[in-house]
C-alpha positions as CSV (number, residue, x, y, z in Angstrom):
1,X,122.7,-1.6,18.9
2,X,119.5,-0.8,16.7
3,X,117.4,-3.5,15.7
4,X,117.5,-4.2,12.1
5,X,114.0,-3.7,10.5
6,X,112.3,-7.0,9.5
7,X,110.9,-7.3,5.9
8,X,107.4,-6.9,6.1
9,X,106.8,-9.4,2.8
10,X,104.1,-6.8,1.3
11,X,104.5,-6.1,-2.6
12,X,105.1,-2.4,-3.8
13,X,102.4,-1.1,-5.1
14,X,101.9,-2.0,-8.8
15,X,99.4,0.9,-9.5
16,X,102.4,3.5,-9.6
17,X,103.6,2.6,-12.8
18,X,100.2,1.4,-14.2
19,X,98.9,4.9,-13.5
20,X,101.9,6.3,-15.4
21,X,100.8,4.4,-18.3
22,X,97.4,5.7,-18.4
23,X,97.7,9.3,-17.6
24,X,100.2,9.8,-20.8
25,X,97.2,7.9,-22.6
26,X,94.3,9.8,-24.2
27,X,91.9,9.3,-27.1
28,X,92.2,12.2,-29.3
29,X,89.1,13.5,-31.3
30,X,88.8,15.3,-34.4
31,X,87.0,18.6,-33.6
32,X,85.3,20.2,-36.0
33,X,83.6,23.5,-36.0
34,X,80.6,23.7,-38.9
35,X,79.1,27.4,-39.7
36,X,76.0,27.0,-41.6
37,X,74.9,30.2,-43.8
38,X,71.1,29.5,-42.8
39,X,68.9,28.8,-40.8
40,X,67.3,25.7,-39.4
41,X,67.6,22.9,-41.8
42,X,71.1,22.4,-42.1
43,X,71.8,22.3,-38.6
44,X,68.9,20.3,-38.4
45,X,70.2,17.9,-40.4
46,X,73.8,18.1,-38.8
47,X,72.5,17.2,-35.5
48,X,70.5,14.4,-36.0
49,X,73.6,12.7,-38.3
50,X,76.1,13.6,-35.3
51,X,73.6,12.1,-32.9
52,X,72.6,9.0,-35.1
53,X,76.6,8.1,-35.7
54,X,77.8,8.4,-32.3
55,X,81.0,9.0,-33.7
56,X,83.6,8.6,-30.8
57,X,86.5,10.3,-32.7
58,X,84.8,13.0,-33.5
59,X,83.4,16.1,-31.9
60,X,81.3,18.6,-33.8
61,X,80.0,22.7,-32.5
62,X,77.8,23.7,-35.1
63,X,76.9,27.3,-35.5
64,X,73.8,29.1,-37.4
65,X,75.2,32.4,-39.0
66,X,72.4,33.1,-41.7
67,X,74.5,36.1,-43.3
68,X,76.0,35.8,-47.5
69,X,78.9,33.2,-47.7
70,X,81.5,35.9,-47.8
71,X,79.8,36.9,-44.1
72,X,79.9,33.2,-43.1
73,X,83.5,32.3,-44.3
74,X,84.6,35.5,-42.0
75,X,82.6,34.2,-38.8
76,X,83.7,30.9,-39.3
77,X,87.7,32.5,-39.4
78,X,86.5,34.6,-36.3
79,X,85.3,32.3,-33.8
80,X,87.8,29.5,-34.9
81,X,90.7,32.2,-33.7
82,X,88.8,33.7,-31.0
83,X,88.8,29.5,-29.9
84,X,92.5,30.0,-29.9
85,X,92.9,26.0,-31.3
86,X,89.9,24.2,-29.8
87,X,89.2,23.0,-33.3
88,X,91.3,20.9,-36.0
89,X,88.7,21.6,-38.7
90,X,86.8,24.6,-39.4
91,X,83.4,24.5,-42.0
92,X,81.4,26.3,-43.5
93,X,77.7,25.0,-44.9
94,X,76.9,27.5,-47.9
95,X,74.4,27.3,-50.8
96,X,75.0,29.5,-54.2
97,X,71.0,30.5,-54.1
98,X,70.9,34.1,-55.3
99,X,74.8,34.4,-54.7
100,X,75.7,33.7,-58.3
101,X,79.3,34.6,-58.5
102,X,81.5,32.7,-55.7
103,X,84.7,32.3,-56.8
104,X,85.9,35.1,-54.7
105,X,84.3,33.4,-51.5
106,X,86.0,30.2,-52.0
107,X,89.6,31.5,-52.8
108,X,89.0,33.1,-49.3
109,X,88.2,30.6,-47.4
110,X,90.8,27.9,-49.1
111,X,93.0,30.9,-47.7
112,X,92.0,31.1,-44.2
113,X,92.3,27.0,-44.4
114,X,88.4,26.4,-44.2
115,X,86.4,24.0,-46.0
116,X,83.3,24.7,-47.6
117,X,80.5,22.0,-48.0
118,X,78.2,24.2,-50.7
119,X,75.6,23.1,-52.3
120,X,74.5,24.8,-55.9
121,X,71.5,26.0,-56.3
122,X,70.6,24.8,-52.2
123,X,71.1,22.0,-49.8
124,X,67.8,20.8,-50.8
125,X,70.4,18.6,-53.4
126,X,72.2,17.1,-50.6
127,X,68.8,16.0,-49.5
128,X,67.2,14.9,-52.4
129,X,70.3,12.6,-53.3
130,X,69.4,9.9,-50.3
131,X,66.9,9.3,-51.9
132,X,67.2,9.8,-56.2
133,X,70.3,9.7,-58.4
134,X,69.5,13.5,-59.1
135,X,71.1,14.6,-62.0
136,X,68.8,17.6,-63.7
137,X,69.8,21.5,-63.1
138,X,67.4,23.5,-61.5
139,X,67.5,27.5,-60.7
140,X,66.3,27.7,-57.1
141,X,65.1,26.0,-54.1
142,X,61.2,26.1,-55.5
143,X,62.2,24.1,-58.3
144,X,63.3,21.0,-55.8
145,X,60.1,21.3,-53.8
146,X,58.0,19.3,-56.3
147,X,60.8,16.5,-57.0
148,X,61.7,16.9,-52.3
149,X,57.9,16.4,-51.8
150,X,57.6,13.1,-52.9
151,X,59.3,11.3,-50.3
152,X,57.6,13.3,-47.6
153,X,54.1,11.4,-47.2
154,X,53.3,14.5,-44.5
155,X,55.1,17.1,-46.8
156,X,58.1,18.5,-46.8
157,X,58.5,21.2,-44.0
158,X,62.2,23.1,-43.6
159,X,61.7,23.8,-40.4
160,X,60.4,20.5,-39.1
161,X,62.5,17.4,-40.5
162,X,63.2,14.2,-38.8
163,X,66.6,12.6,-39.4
164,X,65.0,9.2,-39.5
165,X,64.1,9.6,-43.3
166,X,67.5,10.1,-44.1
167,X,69.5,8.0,-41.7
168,X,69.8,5.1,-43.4
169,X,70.9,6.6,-46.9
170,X,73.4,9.5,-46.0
171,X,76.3,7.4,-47.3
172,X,74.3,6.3,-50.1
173,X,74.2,10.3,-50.8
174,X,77.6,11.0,-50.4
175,X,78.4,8.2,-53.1
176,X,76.2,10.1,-55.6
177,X,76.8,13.7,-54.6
178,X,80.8,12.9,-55.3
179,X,79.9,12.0,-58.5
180,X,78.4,15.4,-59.3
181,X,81.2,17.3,-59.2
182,X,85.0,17.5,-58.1
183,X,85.5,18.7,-54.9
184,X,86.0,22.5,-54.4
185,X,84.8,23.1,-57.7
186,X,80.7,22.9,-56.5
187,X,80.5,26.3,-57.4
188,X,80.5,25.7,-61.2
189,X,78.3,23.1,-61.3
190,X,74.2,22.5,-61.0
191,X,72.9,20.4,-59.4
192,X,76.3,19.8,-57.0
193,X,77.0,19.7,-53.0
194,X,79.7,19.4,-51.0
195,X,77.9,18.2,-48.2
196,X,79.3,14.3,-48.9
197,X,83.0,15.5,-47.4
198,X,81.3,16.8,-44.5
199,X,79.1,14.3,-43.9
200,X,82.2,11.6,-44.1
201,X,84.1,13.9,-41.8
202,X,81.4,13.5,-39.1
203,X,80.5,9.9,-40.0
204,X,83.9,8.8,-40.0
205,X,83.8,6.3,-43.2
206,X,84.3,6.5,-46.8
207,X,81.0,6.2,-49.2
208,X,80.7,3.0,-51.7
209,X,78.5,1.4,-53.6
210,X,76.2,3.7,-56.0
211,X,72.9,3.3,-57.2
C-alpha cells in the first residue's frame, strides 16, 4: 500500500501572482521627437530644459536639420515614419527669418499631424521673454541683439549659452509668449513664438502667473 505523502506545511510561493501584477505594469512616457530648423541654439536650449526638469513622463530625441521649414516639416514626417511609432509627438522648431510667407508650411505640417513651435522673426523672442514682457516688432535677429545683450553680463553668444540664465524663468516665458499670439497662428504675428507649447510639453506643467 503506498504511503500517503505528509504535508510539508511550506506556503506556496506568493511571488507568482505578485510578479503577474508587475509585469502587466509599466510607466508610459510621452515621446517626443523635436526637429529644430537650425543650428545650435535651439537644441542648446532644449537640452539643458530636458536635463534641468527631469521630467519622468517624458522622453525627448532632438534633431538639428538646418534646411527652410518646408525642408524641416518633411524630415520631421521622414524620420517619425521611418521610427515606425517610436514617438507620440512629432515637432518641429522653426523661425519665419527671411521665410516671409508660411502659410503653406504650416497647413503641411498640421496635415502630416506635426506641431510647430515657430517663432517670428527668430527664437531669440522665446529667449528674450524670460526675461522682459517683450512686446515691440522687430525685422530680424540683429534687431534683438541690442535688447538679448543686456542680460548677458559676458555677452550674448549663440553658440555658447548656459541654461542656468534661463532655468528659473521658462514658465515665466511661456506665460507671456501665450499672450502674444493664438496658437498656430505665430506666423502672422511679430514679435510671437510657439516655443511656450513645447516647452510645457517637455516640462510637463501649465504656465501661470504673468508679469
Amino acid at each position: 500500500m503506498a504511503r500517503a505523502t505528509k504535508p510539508s506545511g511550506r506556503k506556496r510561493p506568493s511571488f507568482d501572482t505578485s510578479l503577474g501584477r508587475q509585469s502587466g505594469h509599466r510607466e508610459s512616457r510621452q515621446r517626443l521627437l523635436v526637429v529644430c530648423g537650425a543650428k545650435v541654439t535651439e537644441r542648446d536650449y532644449l537640452q539643458g530644459l530636458k536635463s534641468s526638469v527631469r521630467n519622468p513622463a517624458v522622453s525627448v530625441k532632438i534633431v538639428e536639420y538646418p534646411k527652410s521649414p518646408s525642408q524641416v516639416v518633411e524630415r520631421a514626417e521622414l524620420l517619425r515614419d521611418q521610427a515606425a511609432g517610436e514617438y507620440d509627438e512629432t515637432w518641429c522648431v522653426l523661425d519665419v527669418d527671411e521665410f516671409p510667407n508660411l502659410e503653406h508650411t504650416m497647413i503641411q505640417a498640421r496635415r502630416k499631424n506635426i506641431e510647430v513651435a515657430l517663432s517670428n522673426p527668430c527664437f531669440e523672442v522665446w529667449l528674450l521673454l524670460h526675461f522682459v514682457k517683450y512686446r515691440r516688432p522687430a525685422g530680424s535677429f540683429k534687431e534683438l541683439l541690442s535688447d538679448l545683450e543686456k542680460y548677458f553680463p559676458a555677452g550674448y553668444g549663440k553658440t555658447d549659452q548656459k541654461f542656468g540664465l534661463y532655468e528659473p524663468k521658462w514658465r515665466l516665458a511661456a506665460t507671456r509668449a501665450k499672450e502674444l499670439a493664438e496658437w498656430g497662428e505665430e506666423h502672422k504675428v511679430n514679435p510671437s513664438t510657439g516655443m511656450w507649447k513645447l516647452a510645457l510639453a517637455i516640462g510637463g506643467s501649465e504656465p501661470s502667473g504673468g508679469r
